[in-house]
C-alpha positions in Angstrom: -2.6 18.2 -11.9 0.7 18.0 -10.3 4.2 15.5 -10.3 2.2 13.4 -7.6 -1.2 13.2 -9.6 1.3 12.0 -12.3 3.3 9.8 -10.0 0.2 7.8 -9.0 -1.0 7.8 -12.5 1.9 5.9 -13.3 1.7 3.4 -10.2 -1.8 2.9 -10.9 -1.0 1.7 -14.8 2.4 0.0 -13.6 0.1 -2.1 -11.3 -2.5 -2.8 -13.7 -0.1 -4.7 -16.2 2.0 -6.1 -13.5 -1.5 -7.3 -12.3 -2.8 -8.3 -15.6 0.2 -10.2 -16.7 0.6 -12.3 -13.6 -3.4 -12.9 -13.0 -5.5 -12.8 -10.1 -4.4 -16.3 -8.5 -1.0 -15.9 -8.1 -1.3 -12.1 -7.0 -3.5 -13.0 -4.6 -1.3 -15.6 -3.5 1.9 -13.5 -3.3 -0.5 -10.9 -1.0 -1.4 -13.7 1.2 2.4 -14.7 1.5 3.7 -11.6 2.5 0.7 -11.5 5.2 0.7 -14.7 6.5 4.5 -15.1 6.2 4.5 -11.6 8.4 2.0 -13.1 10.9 4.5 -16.3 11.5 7.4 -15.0 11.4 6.0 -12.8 14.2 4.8 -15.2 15.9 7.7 -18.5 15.2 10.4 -16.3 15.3 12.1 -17.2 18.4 11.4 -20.9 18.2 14.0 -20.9 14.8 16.4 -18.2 16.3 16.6 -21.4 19.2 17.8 -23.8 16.8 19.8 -21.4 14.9 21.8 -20.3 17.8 23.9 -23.4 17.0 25.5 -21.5 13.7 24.8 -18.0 14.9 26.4 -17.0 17.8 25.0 -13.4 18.1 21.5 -14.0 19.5 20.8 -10.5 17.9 21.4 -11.9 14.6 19.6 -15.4 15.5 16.5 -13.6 16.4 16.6 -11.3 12.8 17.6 -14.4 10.6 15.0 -16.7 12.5 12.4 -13.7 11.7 13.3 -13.6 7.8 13.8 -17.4 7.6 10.4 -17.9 8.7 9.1 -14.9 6.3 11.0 -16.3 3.5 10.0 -20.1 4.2 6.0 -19.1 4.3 6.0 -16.9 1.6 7.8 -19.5 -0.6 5.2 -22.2 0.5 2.0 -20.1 -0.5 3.6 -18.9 -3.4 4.2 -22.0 -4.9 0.8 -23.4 -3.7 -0.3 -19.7 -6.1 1.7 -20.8 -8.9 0.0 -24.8 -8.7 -3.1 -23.1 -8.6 -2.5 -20.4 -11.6 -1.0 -23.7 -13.6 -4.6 -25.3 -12.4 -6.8 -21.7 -14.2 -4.6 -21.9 -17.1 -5.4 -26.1 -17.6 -9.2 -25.0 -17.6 -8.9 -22.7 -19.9 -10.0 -19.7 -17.4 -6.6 -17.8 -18.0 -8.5 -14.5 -19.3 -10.7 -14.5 -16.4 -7.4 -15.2 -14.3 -5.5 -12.0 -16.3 -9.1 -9.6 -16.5 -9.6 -10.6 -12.3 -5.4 -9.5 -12.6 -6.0 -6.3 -13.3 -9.0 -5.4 -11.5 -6.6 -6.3 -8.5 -4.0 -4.8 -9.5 -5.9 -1.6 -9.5 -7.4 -1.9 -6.0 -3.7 -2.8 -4.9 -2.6 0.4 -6.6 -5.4 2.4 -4.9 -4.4 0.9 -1.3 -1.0 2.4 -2.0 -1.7 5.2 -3.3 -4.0 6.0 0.1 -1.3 4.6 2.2 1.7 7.1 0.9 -1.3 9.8 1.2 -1.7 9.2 5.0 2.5 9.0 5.6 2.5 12.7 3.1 -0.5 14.2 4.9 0.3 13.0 8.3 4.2 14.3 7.9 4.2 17.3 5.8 2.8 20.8 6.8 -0.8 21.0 6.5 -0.5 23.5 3.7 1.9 21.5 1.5 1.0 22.5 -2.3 1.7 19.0 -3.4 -1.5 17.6 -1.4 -2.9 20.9 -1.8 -2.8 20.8 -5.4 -3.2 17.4 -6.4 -6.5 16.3 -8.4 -6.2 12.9 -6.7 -4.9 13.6 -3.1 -9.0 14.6 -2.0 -10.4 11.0 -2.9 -7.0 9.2 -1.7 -6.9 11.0 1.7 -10.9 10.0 2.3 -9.6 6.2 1.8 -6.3 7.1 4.1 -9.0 8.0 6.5 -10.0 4.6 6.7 -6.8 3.4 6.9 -5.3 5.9 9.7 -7.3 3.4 12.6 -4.7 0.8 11.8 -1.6 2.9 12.6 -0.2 4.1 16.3 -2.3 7.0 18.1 0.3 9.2 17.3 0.6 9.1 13.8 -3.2 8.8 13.9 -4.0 12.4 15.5 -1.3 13.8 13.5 -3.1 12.5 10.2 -6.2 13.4 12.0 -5.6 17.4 12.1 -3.5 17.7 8.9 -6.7 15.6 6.6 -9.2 18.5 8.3 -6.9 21.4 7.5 -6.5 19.6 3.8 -10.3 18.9 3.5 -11.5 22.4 4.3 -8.9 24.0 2.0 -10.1 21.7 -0.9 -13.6 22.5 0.4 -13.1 26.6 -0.2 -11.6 25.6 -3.5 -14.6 24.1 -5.0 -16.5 27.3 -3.7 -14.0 29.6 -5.1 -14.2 27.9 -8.0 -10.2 27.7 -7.7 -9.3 31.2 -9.1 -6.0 33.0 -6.8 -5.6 36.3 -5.5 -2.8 38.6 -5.9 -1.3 37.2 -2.6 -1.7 33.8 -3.1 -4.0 32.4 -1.7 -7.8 31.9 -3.2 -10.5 34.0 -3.9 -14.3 34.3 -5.0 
């Protein structure tokens, strides 16, 4: 185990209770408002840099504070529909259900990360990096970064691509080598 193994430990408990003490509605709903606030603010963005070209005269600007308005305005809409809804479980008396469905998410939101800053580390750093190398959790992360690498560009996609095989037939010759080093290094029967 390594500083990263322990790094994700620690984003995988931090995520848990963050989870678990917010419940599942309103993190759900705070996931939705950063997607759905992404998608229209992707797509309304020019419409509100239009009307606030009247303050703004730097159409530059307009176009980056229409973008965040819009994010800001949608995420704040579904949130508070989240928090109406969470106010809704906790009337009904399903508030453990809402805090135990918490921090099941919480952990599959922690495991997303965790495979997402595997991809960027794999993709970026040389193939024989000894904190990938040598992390316990790095081999079942970079099979889920895997997954994820078909919704980044081409590029960063075949650079993931070729670093995840050098990674996965190391880790492959360290199961059969049962992990012991040689004198120089590297691993040996």
């Amino acid at each position: 185990m390594n500083n990263l193994d322990l790094f994700f430990i620690v984003l995988i408990g931090v995520s848990i209770l963050y989870s678990l003490i917010r419940g599942l509605v309103r993190e759900i709903f705070s996931f939705l408002a950063i997607i759905f606030g992404f998608i229209g603010a992707s797509y309304g963005y020019t419409h509100v840099s239009r009307w606030l070209g009247s303050w703004v005269e730097n159409e530059f600007l307009a176009l980056i504070f229409g973008f965040f308005l819009l994010l800001l305005v949608i995420s704040v809409v579904i949130g508070l529909l989240g928090r109406l809804l969470s106010g809704l479980v906790k009337k009904a008396r399903l508030s453990w259900a809402d805090r135990i469905g918490g921090a099941a998410f919480g952990f599959l939101k922690a495991i997303l990360l965790i495979a997402i800053f595997c991809l960027v580390l794999t993709a970026f750093l040389p193939s024989k990096s000894k904190i990938l190398s040598d992390s316990k959790i790095a081999p079942a992360a970079v099979t889920i970064a895997g997954g994820l690498s078909v919704l980044v560009p081409e590029k960063l996609q075949t650079l993931y691509a070729e670093k995840e095989k050098a990674l996965k037939k190391y880790w492959a010759s360290q199961e059969l080598n049962g992990g012991k080093s040689d004198p120089k290094g590297g691993k040996k029967p």
